[in-house]
N, C-alpha and C positions, 0 to 999 in steps of 0.2 A: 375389463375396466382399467386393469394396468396400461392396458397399451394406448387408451387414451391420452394417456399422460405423454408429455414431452420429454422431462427428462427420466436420464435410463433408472430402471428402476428394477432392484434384484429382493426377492424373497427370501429368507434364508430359515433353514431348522432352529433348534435349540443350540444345537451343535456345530452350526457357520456351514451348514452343507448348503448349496444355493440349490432352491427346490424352482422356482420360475424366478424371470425376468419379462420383461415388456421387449416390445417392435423398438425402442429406443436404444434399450442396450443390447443389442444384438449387434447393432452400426457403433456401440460406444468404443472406443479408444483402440481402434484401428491402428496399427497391429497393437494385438490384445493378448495376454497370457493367459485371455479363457479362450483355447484353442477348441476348435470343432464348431460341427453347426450348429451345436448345443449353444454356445457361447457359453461353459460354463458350470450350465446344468447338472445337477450332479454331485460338481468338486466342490469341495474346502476353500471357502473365500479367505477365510483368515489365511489359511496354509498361502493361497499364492497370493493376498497382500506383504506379507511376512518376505517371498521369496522377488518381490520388487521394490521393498521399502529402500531407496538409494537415499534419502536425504533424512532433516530430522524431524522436519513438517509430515510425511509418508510414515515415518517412524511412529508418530504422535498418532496419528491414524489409524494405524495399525492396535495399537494398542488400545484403543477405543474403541475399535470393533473389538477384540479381545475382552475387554471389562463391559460392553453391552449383551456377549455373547454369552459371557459367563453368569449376566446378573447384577454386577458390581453398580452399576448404571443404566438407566434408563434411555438414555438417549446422548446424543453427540452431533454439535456440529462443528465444522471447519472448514479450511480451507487446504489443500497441498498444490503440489505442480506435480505434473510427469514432466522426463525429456532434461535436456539442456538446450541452451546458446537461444539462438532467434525461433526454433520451432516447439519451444516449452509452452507448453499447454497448463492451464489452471484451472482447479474444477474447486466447486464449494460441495460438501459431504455432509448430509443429513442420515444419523441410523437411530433408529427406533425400536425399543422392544416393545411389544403388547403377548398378551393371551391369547388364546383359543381354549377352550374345554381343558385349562392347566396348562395346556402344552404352549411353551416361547416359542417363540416367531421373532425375529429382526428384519426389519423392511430397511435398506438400503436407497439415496435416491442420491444421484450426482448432475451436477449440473456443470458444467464450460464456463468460467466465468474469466477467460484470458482475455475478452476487449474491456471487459469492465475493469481486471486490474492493469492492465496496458491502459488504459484512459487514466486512470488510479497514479498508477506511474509516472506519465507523462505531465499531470495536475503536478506534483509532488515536486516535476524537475521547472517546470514552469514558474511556482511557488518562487523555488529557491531561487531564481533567476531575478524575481521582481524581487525579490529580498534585496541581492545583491547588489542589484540596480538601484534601490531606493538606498541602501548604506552608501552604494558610490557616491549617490548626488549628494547627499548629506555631509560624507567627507569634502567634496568641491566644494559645496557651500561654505565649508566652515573654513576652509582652505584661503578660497577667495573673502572670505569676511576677513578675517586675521592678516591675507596679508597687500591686503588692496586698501582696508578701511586703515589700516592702523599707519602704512603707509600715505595713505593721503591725510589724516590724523598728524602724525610728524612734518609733513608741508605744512599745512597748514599752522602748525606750531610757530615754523621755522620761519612765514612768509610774515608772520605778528612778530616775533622776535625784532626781523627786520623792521619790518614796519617802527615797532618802539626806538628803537636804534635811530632810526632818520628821525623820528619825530623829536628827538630829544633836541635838533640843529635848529627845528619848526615852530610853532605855534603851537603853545601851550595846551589849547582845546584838542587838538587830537590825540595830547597825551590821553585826557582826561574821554574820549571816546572811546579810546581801545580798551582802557580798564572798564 
């Protein structure tokens, strides 16, 4: 029934001993520190999470299989990366305890979710782009308001002043039009 499933999915004891996995995780995270054809079978998951936790997301992880393992908690999900630079990979982490006849079990199940936070990302830098694009225009506008309006504002002043100026030599009624 496991291996129907698409993503990899690991069985584990009471104790984080991985008892099966699915056709999934057998191909999961190539190259793998569950060495052999077993992928695993066998070892202490918490032991070789513990022994590849590089960041503080894996850290966090780790230690969440650790309190699902012990009991402390029921279940856990998140998100970490393997890797650095351009070939970091991103996986979202579902673990689960349940029973059997008393005895704990923690089901493990990972999924690849690097296009979806690379798309995540990419939205995120886009965002901030029209952000700063629409603050640019906003400053041009206000730029060109303040100094085109208030400048023609001042002609304008300046072209009545005159205007008043000559009418004064003129015909009475133009004074009395420009007021």
């Amino acid at each position: 029934a496991i291996d129907a499933m698409p993503s990899p999915l690991a069985l584990l004891d009471g104790n984080g001993k991985i008892v099966a996995i699915n056709e999934s995780w057998a191909g999961f995270g190539e190259p793998s520190p569950f060495i052999g054809s077993d992928k695993g079978v066998g070892l202490n998951y918490l032991e070789i999470c513990e022994s590849v936790a590089e960041s503080e997301e894996t850290q966090l992880v780790c230690g969440a299989v650790r309190d699902v393992i012990s009991g402390k908690r029921d279940q856990f999900w998140g998100i970490y990366h393997c890797g650095r630079g351009p070939g970091r990979l991103h996986f979202q982490v579902r673990i689960n305890r349940f029973y059997t006849d008393e005895a704990p079990w923690v089901v493990m199940a990972h999924e690849n979710v690097t296009e979806i936070k690379q798309a995540h990302d990419a939205q995120k830098q886009l965002t901030a782009l029209l952000l700063r694009a629409q603050d640019d225009e906003r400053r041009r506008i206000a730029r060109d308001l303040h100094d085109v309006t208030v400048q023609n504002v001042v002609a304008i002043k300046a072209d009545l002043n005159r205007i008043q100026k000559l009418s004064q030599h003129a015909d009475g009624n133009i004074d009395e039009k420009l007021k």
